[in-house]
N, C-alpha and C positions, 0 to 999 in steps of 0.2 A: 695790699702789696704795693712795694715805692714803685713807683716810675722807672726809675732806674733798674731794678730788679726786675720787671714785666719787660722793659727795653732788651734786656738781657736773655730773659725768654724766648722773647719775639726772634732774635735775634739767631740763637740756637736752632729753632727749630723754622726758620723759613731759610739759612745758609748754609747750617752746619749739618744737620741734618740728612738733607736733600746729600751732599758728598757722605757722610758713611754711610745712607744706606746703596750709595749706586756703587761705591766702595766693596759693601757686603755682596752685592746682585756681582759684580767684578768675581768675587772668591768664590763664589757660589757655580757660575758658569765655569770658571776652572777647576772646579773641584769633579767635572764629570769627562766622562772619557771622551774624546774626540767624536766628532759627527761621523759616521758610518758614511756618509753623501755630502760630498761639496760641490757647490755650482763649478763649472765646467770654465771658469774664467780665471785668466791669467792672474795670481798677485790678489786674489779677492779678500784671502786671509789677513795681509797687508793692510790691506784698504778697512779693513775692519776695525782693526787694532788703534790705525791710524783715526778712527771715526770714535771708537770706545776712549781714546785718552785725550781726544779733541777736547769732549765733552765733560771729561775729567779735570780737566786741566781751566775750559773754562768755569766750571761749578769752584773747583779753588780758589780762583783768582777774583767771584764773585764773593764767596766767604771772607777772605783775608781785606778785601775792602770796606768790613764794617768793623775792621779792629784799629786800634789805633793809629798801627802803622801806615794807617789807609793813605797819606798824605805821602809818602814815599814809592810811589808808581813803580821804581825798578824792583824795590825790595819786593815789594807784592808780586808784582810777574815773577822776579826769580825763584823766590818761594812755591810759587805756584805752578813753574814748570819745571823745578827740582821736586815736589813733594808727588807730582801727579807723577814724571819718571820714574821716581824710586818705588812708589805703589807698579808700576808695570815693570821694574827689575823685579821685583820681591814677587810679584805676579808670576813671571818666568821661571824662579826659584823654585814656586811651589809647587804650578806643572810639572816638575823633575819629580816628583815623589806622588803625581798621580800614576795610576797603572792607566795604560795607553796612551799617557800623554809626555811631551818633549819639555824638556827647555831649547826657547830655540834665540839664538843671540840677534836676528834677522827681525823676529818678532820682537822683543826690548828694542830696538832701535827704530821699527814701525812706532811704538808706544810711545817713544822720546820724541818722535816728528810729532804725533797728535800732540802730545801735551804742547809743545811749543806751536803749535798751530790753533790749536784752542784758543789759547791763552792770547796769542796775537790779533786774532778774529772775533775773540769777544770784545777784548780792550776798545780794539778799531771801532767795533757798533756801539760800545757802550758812551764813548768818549762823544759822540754825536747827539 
């Protein structure tokens, strides 16, 4: 196998990876009915969402870094806090057509602060 083509490999499967399958685990926990028991704390669904596209948002922006465009630091963040948003609009979308479960627009905009907070907070540790 060339160099190039193993780099390639490599490349797939320790970046790209790692985002479809937390992508799949994402569609997978929405696809079931809502919890019967939530903790008793204010806004903790929020905080969740906010923590779930965090960590979306920064596994994107760790991917889009080993592609060419890697040298274009905004292009990358943008991309990677537009692609991890739209995965948690579409997220919201699907919910609508679980049984007992919402779309809820409160939650998409929890998901649009994590993606942009991920993405900010890995940049920040990674740039160090």
């Amino acid at each position: 196998m060339s160099s190039v083509k193993a780099n390639t490999l490599y490349n797939i499967l320790s970046y790209w990876f790692p985002v479809f399958l937390y992508c799949l685990l994402i569609f997978m926990q929405s696809s079931y009915p809502s919890p019967e028991s939530v903790p008793d704390w204010p806004y903790i669904d929020k905080l969740l969402h906010i923590a779930v596209y965090a960590l979306l948002g920064a596994l994107l922006l760790r991917a889009f870094k080993t592609l060419r465009i890697q040298h274009n630091l905004k292009l990358v963040m943008i991309l990677s806090i537009l692609l991890s948003s739209l995965y948690g609009i579409s997220d919201e979308i699907h919910q609508h057509f679980v049984p007992f479960r919402n779309a809820d627009f409160m939650d998409a905009l929890a998901d649009m602060i994590g993606s942009v907070g991920g993405v900010c907070v890995y940049q920040l540790f990674s740039s160090k």
